[in-house]
N, C-alpha and C positions, 0 to 999 in steps of 0.2 A: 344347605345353600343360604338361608334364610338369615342364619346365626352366622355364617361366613358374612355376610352382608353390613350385616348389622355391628358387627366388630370392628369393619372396616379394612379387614385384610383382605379383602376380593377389591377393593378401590386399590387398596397398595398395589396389590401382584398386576392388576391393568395398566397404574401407573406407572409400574419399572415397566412394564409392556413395551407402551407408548414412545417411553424414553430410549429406550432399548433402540425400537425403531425409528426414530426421529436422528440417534447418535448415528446409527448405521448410515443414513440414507445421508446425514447430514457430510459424513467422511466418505463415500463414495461420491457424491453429486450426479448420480445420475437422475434424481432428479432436482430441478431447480433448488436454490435455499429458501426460495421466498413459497411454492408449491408445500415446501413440505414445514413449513412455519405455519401456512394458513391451514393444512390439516391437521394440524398437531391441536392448534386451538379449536378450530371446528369440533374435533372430537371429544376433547374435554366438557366444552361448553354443551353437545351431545349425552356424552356420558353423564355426567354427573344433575341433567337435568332429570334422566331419566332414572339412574341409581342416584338417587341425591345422600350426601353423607352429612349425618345431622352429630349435633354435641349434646352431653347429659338432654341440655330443654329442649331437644326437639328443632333447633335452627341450625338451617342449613349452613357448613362452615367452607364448601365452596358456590358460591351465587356467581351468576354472569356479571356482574361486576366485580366480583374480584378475580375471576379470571381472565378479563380484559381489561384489570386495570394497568397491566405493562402500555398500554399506548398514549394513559397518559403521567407514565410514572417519571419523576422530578429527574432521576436519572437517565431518559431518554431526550428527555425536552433538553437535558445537560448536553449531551453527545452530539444533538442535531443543533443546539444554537453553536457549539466550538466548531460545527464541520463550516458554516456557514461564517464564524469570526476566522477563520483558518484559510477560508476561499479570498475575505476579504485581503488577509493580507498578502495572497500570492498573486490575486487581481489588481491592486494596487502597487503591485513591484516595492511592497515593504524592505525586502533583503535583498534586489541587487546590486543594492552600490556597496552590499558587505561582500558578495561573491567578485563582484570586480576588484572589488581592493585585495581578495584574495588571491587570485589569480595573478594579478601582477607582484602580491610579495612574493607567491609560489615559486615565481620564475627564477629569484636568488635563492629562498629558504625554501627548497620543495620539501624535505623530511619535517622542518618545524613543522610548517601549515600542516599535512599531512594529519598530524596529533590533536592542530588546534584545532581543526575539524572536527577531529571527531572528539572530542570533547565540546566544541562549542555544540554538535547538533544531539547530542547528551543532556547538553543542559538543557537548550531551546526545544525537546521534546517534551521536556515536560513538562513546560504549557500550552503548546499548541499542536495542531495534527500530524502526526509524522513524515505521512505520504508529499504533501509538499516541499520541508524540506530535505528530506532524501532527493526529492526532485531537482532541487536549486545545485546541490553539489556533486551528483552524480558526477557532472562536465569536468569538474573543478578537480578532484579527485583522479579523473580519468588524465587530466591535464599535469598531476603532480605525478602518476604513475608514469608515465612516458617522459617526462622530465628525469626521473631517478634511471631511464632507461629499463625501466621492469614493465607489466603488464596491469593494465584498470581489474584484470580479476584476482588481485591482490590488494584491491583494496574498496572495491564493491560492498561484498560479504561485509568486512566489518563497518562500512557506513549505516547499514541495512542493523544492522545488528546493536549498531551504537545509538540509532534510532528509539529500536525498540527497549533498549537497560534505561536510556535518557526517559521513558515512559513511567519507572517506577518515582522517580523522585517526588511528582505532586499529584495530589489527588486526580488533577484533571489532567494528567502526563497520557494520560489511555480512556479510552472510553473503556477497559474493562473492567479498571480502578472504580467508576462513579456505578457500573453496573452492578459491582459488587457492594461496593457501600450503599447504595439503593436496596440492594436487595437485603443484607443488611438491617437499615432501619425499616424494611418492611416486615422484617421475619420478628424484632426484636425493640424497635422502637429505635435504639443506638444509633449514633454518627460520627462519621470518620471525620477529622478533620483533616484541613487540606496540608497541614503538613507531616500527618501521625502515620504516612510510612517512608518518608522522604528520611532517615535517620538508618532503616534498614536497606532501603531501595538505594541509595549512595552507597553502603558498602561492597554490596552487590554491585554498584556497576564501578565502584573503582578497580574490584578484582576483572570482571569483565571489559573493561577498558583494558588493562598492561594484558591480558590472553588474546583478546584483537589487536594488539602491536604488538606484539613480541612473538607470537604462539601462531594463528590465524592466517599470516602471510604465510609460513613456513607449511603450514597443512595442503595452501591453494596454489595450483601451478599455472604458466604463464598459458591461459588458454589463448589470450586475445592475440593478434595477429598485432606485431610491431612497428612502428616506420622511423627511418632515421631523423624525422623532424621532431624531433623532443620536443619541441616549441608551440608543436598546434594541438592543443585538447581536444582534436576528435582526429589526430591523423594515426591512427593506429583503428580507424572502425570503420570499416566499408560495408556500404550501403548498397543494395539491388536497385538500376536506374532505368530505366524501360525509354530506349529514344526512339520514337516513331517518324519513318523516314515518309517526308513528303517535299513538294517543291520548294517551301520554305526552310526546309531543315538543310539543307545544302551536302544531305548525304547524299542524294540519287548518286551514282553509277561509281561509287567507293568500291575498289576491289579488295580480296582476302590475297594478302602475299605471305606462304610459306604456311598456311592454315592460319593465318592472324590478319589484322587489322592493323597495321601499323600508324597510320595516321590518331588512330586513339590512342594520346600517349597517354601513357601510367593509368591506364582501363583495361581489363581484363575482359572480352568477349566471353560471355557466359552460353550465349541460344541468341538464334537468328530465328524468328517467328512470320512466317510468308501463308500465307493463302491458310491458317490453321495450322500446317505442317511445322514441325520445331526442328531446327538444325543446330547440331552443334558442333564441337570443334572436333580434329581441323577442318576451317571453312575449306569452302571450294565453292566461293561466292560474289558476286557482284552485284552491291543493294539495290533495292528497286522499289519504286515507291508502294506505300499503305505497307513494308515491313518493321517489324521490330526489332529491336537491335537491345538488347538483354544484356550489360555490364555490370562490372564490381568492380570499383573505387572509391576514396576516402572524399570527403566530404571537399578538401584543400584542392586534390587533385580537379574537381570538379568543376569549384570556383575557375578553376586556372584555367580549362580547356574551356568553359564561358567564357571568361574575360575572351582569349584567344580567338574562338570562333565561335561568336556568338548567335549566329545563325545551327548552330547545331540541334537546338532544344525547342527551336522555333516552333516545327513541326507537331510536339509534346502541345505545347503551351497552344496551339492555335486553337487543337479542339476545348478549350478549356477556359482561357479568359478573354473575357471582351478587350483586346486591344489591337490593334495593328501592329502586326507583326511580320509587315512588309520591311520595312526599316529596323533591320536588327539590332545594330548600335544603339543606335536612339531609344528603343526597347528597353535594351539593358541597364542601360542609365539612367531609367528611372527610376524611383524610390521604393525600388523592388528589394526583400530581404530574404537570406533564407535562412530558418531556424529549424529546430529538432523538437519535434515533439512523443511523448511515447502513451501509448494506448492504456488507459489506464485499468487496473484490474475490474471487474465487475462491470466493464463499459458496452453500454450496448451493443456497441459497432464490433462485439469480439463476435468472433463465426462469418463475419461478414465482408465481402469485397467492397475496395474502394468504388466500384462500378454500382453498387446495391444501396452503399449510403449516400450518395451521391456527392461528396466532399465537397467539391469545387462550389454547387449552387446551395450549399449549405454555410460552407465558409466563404467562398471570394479565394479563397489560395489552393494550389493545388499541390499535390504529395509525388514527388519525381524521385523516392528513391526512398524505401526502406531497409531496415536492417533488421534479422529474427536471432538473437542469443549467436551461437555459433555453426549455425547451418545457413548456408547457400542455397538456393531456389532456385531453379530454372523453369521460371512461368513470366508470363508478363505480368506487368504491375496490376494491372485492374484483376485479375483471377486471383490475386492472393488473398486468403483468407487471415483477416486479421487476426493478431492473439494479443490477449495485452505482454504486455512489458515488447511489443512491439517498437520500432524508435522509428519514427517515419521525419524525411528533410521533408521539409513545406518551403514551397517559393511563394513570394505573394505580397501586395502593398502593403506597407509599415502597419497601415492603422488594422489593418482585415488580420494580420497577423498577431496584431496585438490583441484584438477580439478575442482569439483563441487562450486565453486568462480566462475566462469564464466558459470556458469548456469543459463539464465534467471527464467526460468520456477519451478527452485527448490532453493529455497534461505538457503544455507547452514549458520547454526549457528558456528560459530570457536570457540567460547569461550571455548568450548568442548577440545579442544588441548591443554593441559596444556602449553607441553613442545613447544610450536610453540613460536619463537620469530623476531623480527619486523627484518624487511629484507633491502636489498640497495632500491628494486625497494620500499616497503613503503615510506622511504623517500623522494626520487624522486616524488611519487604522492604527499605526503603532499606539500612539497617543490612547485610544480607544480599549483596546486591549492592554495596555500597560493600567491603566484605570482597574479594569476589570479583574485583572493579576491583583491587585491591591488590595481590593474589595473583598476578594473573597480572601485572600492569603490574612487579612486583616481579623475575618469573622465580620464581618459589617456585613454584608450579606449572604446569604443564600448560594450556592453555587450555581443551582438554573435560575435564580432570581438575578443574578450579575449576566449569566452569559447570555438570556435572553433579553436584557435590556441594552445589552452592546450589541445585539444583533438591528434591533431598533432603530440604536441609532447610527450604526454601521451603515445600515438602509438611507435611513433619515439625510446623513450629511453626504451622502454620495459615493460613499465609498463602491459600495455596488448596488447595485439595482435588484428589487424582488427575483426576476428572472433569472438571474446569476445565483439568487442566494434560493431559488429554489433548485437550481442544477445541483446545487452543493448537498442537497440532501440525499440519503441514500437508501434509498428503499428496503435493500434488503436488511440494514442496520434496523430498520424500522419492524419490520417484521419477526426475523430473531429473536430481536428485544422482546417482544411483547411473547414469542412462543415460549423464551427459557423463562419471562419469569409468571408464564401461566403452568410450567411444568415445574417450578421450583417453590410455587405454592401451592401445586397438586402433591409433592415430595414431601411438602410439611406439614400438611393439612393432612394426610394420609397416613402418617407418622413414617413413611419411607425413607425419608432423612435420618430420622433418630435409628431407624432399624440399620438403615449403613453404619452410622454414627458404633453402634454398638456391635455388627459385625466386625470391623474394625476393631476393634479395642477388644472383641472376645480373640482375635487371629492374632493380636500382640498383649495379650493375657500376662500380668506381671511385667511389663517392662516400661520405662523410665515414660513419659511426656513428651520427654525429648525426643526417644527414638519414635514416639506415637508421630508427633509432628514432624519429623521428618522422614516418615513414611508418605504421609499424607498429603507432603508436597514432592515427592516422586512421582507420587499414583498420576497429580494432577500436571504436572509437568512433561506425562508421557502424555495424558490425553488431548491436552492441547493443544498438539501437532497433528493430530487428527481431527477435533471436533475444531468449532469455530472458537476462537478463545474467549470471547462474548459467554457463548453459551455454557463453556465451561465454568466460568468464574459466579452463572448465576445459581447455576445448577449443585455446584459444592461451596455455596456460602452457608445456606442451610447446615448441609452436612458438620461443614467448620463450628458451627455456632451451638451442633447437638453435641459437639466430641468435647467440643471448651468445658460446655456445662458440667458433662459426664464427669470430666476430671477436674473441676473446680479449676481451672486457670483462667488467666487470661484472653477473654477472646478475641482480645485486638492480634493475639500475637496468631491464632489459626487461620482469619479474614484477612491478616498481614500474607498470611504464605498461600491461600487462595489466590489473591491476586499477584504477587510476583511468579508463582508456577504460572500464572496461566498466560501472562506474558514471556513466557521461556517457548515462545513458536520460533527456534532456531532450526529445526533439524529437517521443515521439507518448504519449499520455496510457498506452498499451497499455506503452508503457516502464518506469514503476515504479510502484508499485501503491498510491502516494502519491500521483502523477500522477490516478489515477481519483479518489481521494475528493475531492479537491480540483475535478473540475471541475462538482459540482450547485452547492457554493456560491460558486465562482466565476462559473457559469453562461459557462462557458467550451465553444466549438464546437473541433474536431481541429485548425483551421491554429492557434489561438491558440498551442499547443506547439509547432509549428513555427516563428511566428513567435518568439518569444524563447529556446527549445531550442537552433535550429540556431545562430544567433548564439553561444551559451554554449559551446557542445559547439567551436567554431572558436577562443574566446579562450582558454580552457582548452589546446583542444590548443596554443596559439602558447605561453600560459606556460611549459606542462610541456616544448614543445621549446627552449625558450630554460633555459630553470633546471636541470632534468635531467641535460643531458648536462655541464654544468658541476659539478652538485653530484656528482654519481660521478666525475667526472676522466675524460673520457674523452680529455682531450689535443687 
């Protein structure tokens, strides 16, 4: 045992342990990601206090500072100043007067736009966070899909998807890109520069680009439910609307004729909710006050039956906002708006009722109508339990609704506000971040030395406020980060790396580099879509940088296919966290991501092994 000890192969076999267990629990979730990041560290920093692994002189080559130093490693401080320049510019309404302008060309050239989208959110991923602009055109898309008379889950998937290929172009396109090149110059001293994979990451998503237009519509079928107004971007997606009948809501003593409701036109009677007891259809009812009255209709339809009878939601709104809502006209024509917002992955408020967060005295607006992917609910609105990619209407004054920009947890759509137009501090953020793209694209600075001094001054000139830019931070990113890269210098330090490194290469024994390397980014392209692709990318840079050496080549070109496999999270919605918002309005079920992912994730890897080993020379 002593001599196992001492050789360092009893650290190794604990380490694949560890990892072993960290991968598992990390692809199940049953428990937290952020639980099983802090045990992962605990234990090391445990372990190897008490087995310490020393070099020839006797020094220890894992110390507790270098097993926490992921929390303050260059490419975390990177990931968390972009998430916070990235809030800036969705809080400052940076891009909607480019989504407005879109939408109104959409209305004559629906198929153009269509493409410039998704090549514009291509390019503009990779510089800045995904997840917000997938957010901005979700509507916009949903809008040109009902325009062509076809369905938004035809064209969901590949926004989500164009997102994530627009990720490989520049270093800072993904936070898995800077985790890999971090980890990287941590294993090897080496540095990526910001544009030394944007040459292979462009071929790769040119061929991914014409498979999401040409190919990707053709795999996904019209799940979403249609309406003949091709004209409204959200009239093809109905919303669960909860109307609570009281003396103000001007339902009392509405009867059911023929098992329906006829006075709610173009509403669908879902459940009629009295004293606890649910009723549904055909009624055989006559409403009566403190009941709920449970519908499905499109967002337009909605508008309409308000404008019409606007004493109907009175009732809703009374327990909820401070106004008088005696005078219902007068009500409505105040500078009351409603928008869409959808719950955003990892947000607190997921597992949770609108009743438990308490929406209304947290924001000032209140939530009269969600919508979940492609299933219908028969519960009232406060019993649901939120999930993200949730899309919930918010009613609520201009400015309480505009609040909702520095929401982490609920990612408010703008597009919705006609009349909103591009402000000082926008510019300022674009300005700010256009700087910062320069700087580093330049080599003048530093990548967390640029992104952290925009965040500064992001702060500094008002673009947003500490409190916003600390919503923008993300905990579990935080966490992660620092477990994969306290386990991927337990991998290298342990020689576990180099032992993969050379399992590998003894299992392709005599054959080419090339087919080495494009093995290698299969393996990681399959794991991806189970582990977190963070952890993926930090976990086999090591491995990449042992295999390089092994074969004298290039090791920019195995860190290259490290980080593009690990952004190949197409094949389960749980993949990238673009992937979930996109599927309420796609109204997309888990095989649909399989169905067009796995395809993606196979023509990718053929490109990258055809292109690759020719553009580095491997001979």
């Amino acid at each position: 045992m002593d001599q196992i000890i001492q050789d360092g192969q009893f650290h190794m076999w604990v380490t694949y342990a560890v990892v072993s267990i960290a991968i598992v629990s990390y692809a199940l979730e049953k428990v937290s990601l952020e639980l099983t990041s802090l045990c992962v560290i605990a234990f090391f920093l445990l372990f190897f206090n008490i087995f310490p692994l020393t070099d020839a002189a006797g020094e220890s080559m894992l110390t507790t500072k270098s097993l926490l130093q992921g929390f303050a490693d260059p490419a975390l401080v990177t990931v968390l100043s972009l998430l916070v320049l990235g809030q800036a510019l969705v809080q400052t309404g940076a891009l909607d007067d480019l989504a407005r302008f879109m939408i109104k060309t959409g209305l004559k050239k629906p198929k153009f736009v269509v493409k410039a989208i998704l090549v514009f959110v291509m390019i503009i991923s990779g510089i800045m966070n995904n997840t917000p602009v997938v957010v901005i055109f979700i509507p916009i898309l949903s809008a040109m899909a009902l325009r062509l008379k076809g369905s938004p889950s035809t064209v969901m998937i590949p926004l989500s998807f164009a997102a994530i290929l627009g990720g490989n172009l520049t270093l800072i396109g993904s936070s898995t890109n800077l985790l890999a090149a971090g980890s990287l110059q941590a294993t090897t001293g080496q540095t990526l520069g910001f544009f030394d994979i944007t040459i292979v990451g462009s071929v790769v998503a040119v061929f991914g680009f014409f498979y999401l237009i040409f190919i990707a519509p053709r795999l996904l079928t019209h799940n979403a439910p249609s309406n003949q107004n091709g004209d409204d971007y959200v009239s093809g997606k109905h919303f669960l609307v909860d109307f609570l009948v009281t003396k103000e809501s001007g339902l009392i003593g509405m009867e059911s004729v023929a098992g329906m409701f006829p006075e709610m036109k173009n509403m669908t009677v879902r459940m009629v909710e009295r004293h606890g007891q649910s009723h549904l259809p055909p009624f055989d009812l006559t409403l009566k006050e403190g009941d709920h009255v449970v519908v499905a209709t499109t967002r337009t339809d909605l508008m309409n039956q308000i404008k019409q009878k606007p004493d109907m939601i009175m009732g809703t709104l009374s327990l909820n906002m401070d106004y008088d809502v005696s005078k219902p006209k007068k009500f409505v024509s105040k500078s009351l708006i409603l928008a869409e917002s959808v719950i955003a992955p990892a947000s607190r408020v997921e597992g949770r009722t609108l009743r438990q967060i308490a929406f209304h005295r947290q924001t000032g607006c209140v939530v009269i109508g969600i919508q979940r992917r492609s299933r219908m609910i028969r519960q009232s609105l406060e019993d649901i339990k939120l999930e993200a990619g949730d899309v919930l209407l918010i009613l609520g004054e201009r400015h309480k609704v505009l609040n909702l920009r520095s929401d982490h947890d609920v990612l408010l759509m703008t597009w919705s506000m006609s009349d909103m137009h591009m402000s000082d501090k926008s510019k300022i953020s674009l300005s700010i971040f256009g700087v910062i793209v320069t700087l580093v694209s330049t080599g003048l600075l530093p990548t967390s030395v640029a992104a952290l001094t925009g965040v500064c001054f992001m702060i500094g000139l008002g673009a947003l406020n500490i409190r916003q830019a600390a919503r923008a931070v993300d905990r579990r990113i935080i966490l992660i980060i620092a477990a994969a890269l306290a386990m991927g210098n337990s991998m290298s330090a342990t020689g576990g790396a180099a032992f993969l490194a050379e399992s590998l290469l003894s299992a392709l024994d005599g054959t080419s580099p090339t087919l080495i390397l494009s093995a290698f980014f299969l393996l990681i392209a399959i794991l991806t879509n189970i582990l977190s692709n963070n952890a993926t990318a930090v976990l086999f840079t090591p491995i990449a940088v042992s295999i390089a050496s092994t074969l004298g080549v290039d090791q920019a070109a195995f860190v290259v296919a490290v980080i593009i496999a690990a952004n190949c999270s197409f094949a389960t919605p749980m993949g990238y966290q673009t992937n979930l918002l996109v599927m309420a309005p796609g109204h997309y079920r888990f095989s649909d991501f399989m169905k067009v992912g796995i395809p993606l994730i196979f023509l990718i890897w053929l490109v990258f092994s055809f292109f690759a080993p020719w553009y580095y020379n491997f001979g």
